[in-house]
ChimeraX commands (.cxc) that place a marker at each C-alpha (Angstrom):
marker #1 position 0.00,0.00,0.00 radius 0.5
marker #1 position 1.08,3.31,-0.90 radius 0.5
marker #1 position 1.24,6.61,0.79 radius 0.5
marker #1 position -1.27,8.41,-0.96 radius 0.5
marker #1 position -3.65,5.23,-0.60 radius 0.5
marker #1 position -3.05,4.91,2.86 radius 0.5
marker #1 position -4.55,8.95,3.40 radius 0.5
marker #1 position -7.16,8.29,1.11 radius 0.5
marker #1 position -8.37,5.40,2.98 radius 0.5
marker #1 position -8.27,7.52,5.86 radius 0.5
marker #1 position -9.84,10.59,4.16 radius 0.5
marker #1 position -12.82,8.70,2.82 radius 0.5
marker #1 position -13.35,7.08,6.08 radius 0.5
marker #1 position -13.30,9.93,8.61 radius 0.5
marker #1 position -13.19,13.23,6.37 radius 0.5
marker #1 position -11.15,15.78,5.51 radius 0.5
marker #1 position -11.22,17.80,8.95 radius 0.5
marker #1 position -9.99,14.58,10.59 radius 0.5
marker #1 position -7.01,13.70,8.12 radius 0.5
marker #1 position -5.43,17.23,7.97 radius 0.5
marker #1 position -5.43,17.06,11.96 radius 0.5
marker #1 position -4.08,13.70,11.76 radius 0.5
marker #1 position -1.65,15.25,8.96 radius 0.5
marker #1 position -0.52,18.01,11.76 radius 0.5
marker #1 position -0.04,15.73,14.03 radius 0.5
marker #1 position 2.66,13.08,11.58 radius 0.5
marker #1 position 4.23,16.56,11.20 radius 0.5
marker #1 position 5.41,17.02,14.83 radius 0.5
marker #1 position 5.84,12.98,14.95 radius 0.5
marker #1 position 8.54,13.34,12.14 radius 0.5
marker #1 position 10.00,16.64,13.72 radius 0.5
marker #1 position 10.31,15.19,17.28 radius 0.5
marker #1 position 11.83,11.78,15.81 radius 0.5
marker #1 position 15.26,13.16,14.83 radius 0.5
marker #1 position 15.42,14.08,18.90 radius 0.5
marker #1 position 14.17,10.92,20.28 radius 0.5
marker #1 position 13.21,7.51,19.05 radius 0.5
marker #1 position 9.61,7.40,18.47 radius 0.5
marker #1 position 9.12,5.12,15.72 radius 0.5
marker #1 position 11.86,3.43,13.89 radius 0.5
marker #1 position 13.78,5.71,11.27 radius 0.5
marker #1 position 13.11,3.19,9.09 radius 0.5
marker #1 position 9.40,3.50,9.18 radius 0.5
marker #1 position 9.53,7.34,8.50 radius 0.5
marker #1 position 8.46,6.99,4.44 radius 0.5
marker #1 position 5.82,4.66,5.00 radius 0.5
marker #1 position 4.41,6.66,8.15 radius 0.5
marker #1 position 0.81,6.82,6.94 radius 0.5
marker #1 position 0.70,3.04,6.04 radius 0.5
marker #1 position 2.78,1.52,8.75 radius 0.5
marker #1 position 1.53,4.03,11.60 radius 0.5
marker #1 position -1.72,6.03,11.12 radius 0.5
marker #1 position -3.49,3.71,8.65 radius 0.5
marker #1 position -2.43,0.98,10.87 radius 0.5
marker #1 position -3.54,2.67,14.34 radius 0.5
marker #1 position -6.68,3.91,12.41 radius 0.5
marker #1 position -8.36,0.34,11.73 radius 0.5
marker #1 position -8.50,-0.34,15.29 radius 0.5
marker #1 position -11.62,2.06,15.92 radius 0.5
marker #1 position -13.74,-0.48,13.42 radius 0.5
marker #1 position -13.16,-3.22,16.05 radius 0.5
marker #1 position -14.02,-1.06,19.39 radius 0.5
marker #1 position -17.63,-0.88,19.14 radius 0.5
marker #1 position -19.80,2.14,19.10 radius 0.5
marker #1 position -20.21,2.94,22.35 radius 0.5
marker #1 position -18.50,6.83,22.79 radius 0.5
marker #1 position -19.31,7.72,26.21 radius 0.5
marker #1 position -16.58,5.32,27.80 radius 0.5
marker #1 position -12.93,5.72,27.73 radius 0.5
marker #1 position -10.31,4.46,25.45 radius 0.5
marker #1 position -7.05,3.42,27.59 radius 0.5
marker #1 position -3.68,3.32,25.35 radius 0.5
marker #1 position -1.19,1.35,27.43 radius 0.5
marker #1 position 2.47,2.24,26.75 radius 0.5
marker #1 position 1.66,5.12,24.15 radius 0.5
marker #1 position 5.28,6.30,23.60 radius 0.5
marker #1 position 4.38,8.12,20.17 radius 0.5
marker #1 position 0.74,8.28,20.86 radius 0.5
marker #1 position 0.28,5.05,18.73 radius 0.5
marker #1 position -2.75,4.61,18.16 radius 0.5
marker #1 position -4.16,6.74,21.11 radius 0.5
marker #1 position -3.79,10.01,19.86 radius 0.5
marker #1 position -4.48,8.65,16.38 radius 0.5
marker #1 position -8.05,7.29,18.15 radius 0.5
marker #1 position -8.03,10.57,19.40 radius 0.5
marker #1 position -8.04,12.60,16.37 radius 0.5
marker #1 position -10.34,10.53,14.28 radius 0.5
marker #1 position -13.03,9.89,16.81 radius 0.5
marker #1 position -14.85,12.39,19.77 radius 0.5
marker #1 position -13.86,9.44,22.43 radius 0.5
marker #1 position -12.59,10.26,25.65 radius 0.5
marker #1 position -8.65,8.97,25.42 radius 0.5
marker #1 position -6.40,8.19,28.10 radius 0.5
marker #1 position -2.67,7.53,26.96 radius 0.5
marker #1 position -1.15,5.73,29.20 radius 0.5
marker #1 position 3.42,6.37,29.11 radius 0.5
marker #1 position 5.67,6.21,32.13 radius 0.5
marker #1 position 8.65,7.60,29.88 radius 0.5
marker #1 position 9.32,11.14,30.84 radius 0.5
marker #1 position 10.37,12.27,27.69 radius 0.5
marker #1 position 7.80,10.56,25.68 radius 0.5
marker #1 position 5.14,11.98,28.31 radius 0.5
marker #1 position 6.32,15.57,27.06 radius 0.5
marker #1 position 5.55,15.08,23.63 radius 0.5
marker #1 position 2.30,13.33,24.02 radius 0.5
marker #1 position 1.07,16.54,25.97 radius 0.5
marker #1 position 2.67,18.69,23.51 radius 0.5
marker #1 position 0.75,17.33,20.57 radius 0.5
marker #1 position -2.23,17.51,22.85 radius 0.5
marker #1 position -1.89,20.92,23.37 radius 0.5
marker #1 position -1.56,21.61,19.81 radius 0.5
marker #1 position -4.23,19.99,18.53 radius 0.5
marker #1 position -6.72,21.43,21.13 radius 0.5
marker #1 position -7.50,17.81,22.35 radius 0.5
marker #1 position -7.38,18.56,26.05 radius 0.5
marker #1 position -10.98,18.56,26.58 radius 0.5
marker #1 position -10.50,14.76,25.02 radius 0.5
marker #1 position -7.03,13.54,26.62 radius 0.5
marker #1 position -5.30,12.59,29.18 radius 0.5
marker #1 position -2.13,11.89,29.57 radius 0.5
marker #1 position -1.48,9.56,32.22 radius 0.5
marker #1 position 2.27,9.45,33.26 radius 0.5
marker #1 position 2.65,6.47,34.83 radius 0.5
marker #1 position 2.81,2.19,34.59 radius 0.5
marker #1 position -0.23,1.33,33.38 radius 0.5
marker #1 position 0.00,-1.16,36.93 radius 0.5
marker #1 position -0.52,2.25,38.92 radius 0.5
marker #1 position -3.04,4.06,36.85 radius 0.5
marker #1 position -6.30,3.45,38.41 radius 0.5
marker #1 position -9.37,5.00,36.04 radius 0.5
marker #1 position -12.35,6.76,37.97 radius 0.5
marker #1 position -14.53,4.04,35.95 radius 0.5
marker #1 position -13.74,0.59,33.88 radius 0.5
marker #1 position -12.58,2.09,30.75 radius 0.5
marker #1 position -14.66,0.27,27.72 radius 0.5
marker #1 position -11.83,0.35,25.16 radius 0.5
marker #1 position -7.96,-1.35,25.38 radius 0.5
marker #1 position -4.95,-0.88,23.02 radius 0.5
marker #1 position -1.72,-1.44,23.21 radius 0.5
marker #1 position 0.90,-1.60,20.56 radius 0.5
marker #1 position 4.34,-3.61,20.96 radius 0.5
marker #1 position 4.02,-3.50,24.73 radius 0.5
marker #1 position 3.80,-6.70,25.67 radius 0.5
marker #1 position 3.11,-10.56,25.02 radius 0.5
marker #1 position -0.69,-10.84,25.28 radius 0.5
marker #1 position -1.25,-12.92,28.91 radius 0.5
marker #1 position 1.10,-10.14,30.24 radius 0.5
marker #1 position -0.84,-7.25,29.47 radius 0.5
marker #1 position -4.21,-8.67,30.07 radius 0.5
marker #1 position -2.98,-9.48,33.29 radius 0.5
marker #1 position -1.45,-5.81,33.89 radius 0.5
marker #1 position -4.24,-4.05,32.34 radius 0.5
marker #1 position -7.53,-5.98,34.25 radius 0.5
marker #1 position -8.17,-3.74,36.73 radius 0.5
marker #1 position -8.78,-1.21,34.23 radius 0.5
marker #1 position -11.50,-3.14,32.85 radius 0.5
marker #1 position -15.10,-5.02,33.50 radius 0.5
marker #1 position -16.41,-7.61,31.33 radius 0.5
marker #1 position -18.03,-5.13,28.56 radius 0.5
marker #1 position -14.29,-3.96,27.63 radius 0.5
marker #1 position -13.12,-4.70,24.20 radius 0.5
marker #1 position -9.94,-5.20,23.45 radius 0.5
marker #1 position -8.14,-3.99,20.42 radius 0.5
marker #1 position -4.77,-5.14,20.33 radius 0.5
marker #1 position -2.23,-5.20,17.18 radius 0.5
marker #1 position -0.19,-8.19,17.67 radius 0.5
marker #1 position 1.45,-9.16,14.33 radius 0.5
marker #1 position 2.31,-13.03,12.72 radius 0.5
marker #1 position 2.26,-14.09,16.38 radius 0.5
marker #1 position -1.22,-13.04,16.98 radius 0.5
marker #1 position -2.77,-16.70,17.19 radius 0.5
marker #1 position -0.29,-18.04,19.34 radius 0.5
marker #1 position -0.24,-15.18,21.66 radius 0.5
marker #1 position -4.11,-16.17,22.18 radius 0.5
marker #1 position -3.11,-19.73,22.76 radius 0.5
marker #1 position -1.10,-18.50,25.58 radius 0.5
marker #1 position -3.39,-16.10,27.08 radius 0.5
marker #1 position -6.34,-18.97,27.49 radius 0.5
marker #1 position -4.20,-21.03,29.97 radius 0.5
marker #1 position -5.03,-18.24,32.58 radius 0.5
marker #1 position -8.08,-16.23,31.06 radius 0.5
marker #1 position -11.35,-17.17,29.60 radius 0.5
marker #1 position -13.14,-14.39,27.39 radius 0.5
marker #1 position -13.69,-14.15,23.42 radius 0.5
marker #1 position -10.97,-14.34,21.21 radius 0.5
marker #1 position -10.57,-13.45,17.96 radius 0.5
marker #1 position -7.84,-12.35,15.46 radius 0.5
marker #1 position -8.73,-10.02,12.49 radius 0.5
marker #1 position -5.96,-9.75,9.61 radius 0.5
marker #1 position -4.33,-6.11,9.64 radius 0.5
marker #1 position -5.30,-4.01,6.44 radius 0.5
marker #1 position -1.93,-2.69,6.35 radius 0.5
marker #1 position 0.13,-6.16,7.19 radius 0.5
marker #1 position -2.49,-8.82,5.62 radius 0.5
marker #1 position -0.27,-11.49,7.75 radius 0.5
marker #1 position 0.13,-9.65,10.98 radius 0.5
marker #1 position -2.85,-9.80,13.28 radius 0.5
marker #1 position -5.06,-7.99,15.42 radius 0.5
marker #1 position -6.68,-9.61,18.73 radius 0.5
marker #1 position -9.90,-8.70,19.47 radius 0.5
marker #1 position -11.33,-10.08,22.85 radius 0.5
marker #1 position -14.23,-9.28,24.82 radius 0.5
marker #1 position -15.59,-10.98,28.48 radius 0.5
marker #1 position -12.03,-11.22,29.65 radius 0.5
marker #1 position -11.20,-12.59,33.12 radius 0.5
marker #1 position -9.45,-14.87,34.87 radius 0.5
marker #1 position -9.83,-18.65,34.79 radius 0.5
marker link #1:1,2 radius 0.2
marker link #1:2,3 radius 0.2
marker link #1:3,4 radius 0.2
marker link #1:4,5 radius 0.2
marker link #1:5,6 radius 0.2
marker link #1:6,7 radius 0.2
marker link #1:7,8 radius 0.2
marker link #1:8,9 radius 0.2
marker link #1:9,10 radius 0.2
marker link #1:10,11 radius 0.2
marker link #1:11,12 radius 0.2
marker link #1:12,13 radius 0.2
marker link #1:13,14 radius 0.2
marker link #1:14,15 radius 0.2
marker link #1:15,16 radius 0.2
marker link #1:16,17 radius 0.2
marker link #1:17,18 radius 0.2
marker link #1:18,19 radius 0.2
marker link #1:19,20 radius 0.2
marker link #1:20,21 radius 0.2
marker link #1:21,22 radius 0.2
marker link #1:22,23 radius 0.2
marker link #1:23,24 radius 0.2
marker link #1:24,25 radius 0.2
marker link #1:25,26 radius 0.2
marker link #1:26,27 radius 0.2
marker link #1:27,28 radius 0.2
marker link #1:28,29 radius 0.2
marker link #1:29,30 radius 0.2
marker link #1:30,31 radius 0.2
marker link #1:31,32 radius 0.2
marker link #1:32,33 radius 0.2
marker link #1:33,34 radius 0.2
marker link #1:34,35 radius 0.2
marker link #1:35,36 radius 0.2
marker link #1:36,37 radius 0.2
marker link #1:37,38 radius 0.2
marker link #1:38,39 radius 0.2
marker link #1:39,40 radius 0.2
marker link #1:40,41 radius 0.2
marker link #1:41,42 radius 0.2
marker link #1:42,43 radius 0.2
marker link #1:43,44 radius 0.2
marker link #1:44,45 radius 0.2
marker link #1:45,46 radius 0.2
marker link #1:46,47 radius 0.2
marker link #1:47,48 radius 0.2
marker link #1:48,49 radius 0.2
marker link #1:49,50 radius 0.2
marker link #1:50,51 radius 0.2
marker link #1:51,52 radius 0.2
marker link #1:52,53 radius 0.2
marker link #1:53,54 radius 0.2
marker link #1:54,55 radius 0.2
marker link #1:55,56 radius 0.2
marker link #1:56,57 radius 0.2
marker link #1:57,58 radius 0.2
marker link #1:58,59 radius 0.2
marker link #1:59,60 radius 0.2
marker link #1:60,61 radius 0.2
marker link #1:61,62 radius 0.2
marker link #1:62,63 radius 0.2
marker link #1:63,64 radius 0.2
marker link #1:64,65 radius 0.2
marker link #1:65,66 radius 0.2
marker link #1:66,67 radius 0.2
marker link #1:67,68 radius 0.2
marker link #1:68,69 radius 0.2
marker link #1:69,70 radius 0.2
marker link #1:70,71 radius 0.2
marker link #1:71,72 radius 0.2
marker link #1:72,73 radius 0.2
marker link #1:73,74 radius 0.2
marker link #1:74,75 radius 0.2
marker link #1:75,76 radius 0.2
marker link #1:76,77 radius 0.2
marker link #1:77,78 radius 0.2
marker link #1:78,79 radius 0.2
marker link #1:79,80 radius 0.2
marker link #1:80,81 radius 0.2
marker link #1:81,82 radius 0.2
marker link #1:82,83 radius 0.2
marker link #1:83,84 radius 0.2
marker link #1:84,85 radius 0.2
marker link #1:85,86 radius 0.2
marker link #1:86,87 radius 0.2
marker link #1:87,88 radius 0.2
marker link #1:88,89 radius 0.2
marker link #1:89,90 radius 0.2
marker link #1:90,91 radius 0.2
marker link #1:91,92 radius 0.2
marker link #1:92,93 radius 0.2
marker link #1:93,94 radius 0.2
marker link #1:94,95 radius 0.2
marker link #1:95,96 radius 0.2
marker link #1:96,97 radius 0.2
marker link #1:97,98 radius 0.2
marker link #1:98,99 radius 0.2
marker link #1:99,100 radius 0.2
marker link #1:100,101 radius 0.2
marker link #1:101,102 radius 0.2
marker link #1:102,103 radius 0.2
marker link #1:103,104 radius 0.2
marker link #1:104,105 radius 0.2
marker link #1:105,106 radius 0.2
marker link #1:106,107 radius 0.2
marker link #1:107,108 radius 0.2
marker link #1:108,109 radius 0.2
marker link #1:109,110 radius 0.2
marker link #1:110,111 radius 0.2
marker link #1:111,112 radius 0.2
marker link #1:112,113 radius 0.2
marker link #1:113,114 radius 0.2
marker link #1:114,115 radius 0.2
marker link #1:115,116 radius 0.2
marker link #1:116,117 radius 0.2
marker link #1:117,118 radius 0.2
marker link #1:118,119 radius 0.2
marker link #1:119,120 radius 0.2
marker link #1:120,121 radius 0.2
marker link #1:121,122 radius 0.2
marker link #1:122,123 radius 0.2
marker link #1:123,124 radius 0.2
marker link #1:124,125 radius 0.2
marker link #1:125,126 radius 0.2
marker link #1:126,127 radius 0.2
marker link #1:127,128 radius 0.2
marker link #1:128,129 radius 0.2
marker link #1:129,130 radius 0.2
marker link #1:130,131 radius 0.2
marker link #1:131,132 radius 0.2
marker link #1:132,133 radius 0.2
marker link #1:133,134 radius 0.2
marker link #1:134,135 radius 0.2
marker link #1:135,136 radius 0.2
marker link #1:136,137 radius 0.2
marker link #1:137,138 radius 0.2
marker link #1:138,139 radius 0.2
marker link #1:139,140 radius 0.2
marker link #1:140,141 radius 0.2
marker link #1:141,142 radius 0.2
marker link #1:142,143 radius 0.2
marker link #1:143,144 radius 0.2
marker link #1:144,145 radius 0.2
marker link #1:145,146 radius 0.2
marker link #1:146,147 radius 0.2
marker link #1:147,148 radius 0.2
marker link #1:148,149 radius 0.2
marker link #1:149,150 radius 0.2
marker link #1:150,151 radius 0.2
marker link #1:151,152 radius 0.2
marker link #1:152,153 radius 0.2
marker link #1:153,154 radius 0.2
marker link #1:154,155 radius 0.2
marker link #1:155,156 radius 0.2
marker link #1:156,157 radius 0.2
marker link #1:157,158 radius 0.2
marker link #1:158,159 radius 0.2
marker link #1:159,160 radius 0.2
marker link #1:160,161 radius 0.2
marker link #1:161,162 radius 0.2
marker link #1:162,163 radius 0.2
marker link #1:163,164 radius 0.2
marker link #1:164,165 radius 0.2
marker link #1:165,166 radius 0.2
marker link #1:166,167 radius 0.2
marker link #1:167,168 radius 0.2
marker link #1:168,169 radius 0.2
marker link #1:169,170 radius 0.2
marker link #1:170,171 radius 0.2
marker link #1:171,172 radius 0.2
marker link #1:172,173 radius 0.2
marker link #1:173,174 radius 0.2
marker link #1:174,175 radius 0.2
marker link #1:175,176 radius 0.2
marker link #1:176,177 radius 0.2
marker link #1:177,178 radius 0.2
marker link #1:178,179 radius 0.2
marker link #1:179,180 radius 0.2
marker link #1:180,181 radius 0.2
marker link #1:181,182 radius 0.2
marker link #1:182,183 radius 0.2
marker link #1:183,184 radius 0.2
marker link #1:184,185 radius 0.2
marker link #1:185,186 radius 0.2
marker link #1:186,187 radius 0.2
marker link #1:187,188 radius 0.2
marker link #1:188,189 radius 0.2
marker link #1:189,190 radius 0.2
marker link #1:190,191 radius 0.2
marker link #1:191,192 radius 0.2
marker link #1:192,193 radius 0.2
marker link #1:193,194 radius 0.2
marker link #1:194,195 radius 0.2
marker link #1:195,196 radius 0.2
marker link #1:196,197 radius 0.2
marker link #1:197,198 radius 0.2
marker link #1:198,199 radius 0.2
marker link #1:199,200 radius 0.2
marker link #1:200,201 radius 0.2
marker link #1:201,202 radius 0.2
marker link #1:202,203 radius 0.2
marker link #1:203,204 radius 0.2
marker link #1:204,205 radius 0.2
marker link #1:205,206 radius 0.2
marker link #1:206,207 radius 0.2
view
């Protein structure tokens, strides 16, 4: 997939208001990624493919219900929280206990005007503690999948949905995970990586 198709896909999905935000926003990603490492160097010509197309799909798996909270554990670049963010008028927590990281996060926040929208929560996701169970989980490259279920339940109830981008491994991962939790699983090929995968679960709780 090209660059241009990636944008369009994104255009035609959530407008034109939403993709020249989003456009802003891979602006400062780019800018701050020569003083820290955000997203792999390598990665940088492909950004709208291999970062905002790919952070974008996840909001077709998270159900329609607006009025809960989206949690993004380990955000680093804001991938895909603040992408959630921009495309959608959910409530976002992003979730980063990286210092430096946590300054960039709240300076594309700022911005974008998106503070009425997001938080930025600068801690483990282990000590973050939401006023209510949030009804949407990412994560991207955080950890393996029984791991951050495990890290990440308190967040939750049994209405959550997880949306988690897990690559070729996805089906294993989900092996793994149903020695100690019981829930529905499901793994959705990537539009951006047809062989990566995406995990979708919902009901999730210990055995």
């Amino acid at each position: 997939m090209t660059e241009e198709e990636a944008r369009d896909r994104i255009r035609e999905r959530f407008g034109v208001s939403r993709e020249t935000l989003l456009s802003r926003y891979a602006e400062m990603l780019v800018a701050e990624a020569s003083e820290q490492n955000l997203i792999a160097s390598s990665t940088l010509s492909s950004l709208w493919s291999r970062h905002m197309l790919d952070s974008a799909q996840l909001i077709d798996w998270a159900g329609d219900d607006n009025q809960r909270a989206w949690l993004d554990v380990g955000s680093g670049a804001g991938l895909p929280g603040l992408v959630v963010a921009i495309l959608t008028d959910r409530q976002v927590t992003l979730c980063e206990p990286r210092a430096r990281r946590i300054e960039f996060l709240n300076q594309v926040v700022q911005a974008l005007s998106l503070t009425s929208r997001v938080a930025v929560q600068g801690s483990k996701i282990e000590n973050y503690r939401p006023i209510a169970p949030v009804g949407v989980v990412s994560a991207r490259a955080v950890a393996a999948l029984p791991s951050l279920l495990q890290s990440t339940a308190h967040c939750t109830d049994l209405s959550t949905i997880w949306v988690l981008p897990k690559g070729r491994n996805a089906h294993s991962e989900v092996e793994a995970a149903k020695r100690k939790w019981q829930g529905t699983f499901h793994v959705e090929p990537s539009v951006t990586e047809p062989e990566s995968g995406i995990v979708i679960a919902r009901g999730v709780r210990p055995r």
